[in-house]
C-alpha positions, -999 to 999 in steps of 0.1 A, spaced: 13 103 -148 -5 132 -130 4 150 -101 -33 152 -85 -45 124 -66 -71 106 -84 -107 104 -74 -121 71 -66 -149 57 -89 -184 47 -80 -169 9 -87 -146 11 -56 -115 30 -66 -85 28 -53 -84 23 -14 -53 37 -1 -35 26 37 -40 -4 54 -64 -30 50 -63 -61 69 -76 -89 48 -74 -120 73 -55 -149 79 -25 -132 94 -23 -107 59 -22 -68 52 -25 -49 22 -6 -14 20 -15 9 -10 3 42 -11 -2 73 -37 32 86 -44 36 98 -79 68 113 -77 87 87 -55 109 62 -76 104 37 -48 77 31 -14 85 5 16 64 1 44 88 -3 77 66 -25 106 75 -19 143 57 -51 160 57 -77 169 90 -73 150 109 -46 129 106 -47 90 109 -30 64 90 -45 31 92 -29 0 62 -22 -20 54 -31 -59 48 -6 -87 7 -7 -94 4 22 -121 -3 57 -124 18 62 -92 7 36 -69 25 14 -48 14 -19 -32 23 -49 -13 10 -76 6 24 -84 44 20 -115 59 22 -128 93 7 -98 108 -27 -90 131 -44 -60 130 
């Protein structure tokens, strides 16, 4: 694991934050190397916290459901 934040490649990379994919569902990524675990808490329409997955090489992910951008 490294401690400095990967550059994306000219294929895409990583994208890191929020993405809203559609149909009601968004995609958090987070770069935290040193944390042993990431959550995402939501505020509306209702509060939530969702724990995100492991990816590698530091990165954390999870898909949300039932949400508008």
């Amino acid at each position: 694991m490294t401690d400095s934040l990967p550059r994306e490649s000219s294929g895409g990379g990583a994208r890191l934050g929020a993405q809203y994919l559609g149909e009601r569902r968004c995609r958090f990524a987070v770069w935290a190397p040193k944390a042993e675990s990431m959550s995402v808490a939501l505020k509306e329409p209702f509060e939530k916290e969702i724990a995100l997955a492991r990816a590698g090489d530091g990165y954390f992910e999870g898909v949300v459901e039932n949400v508008e951008p």
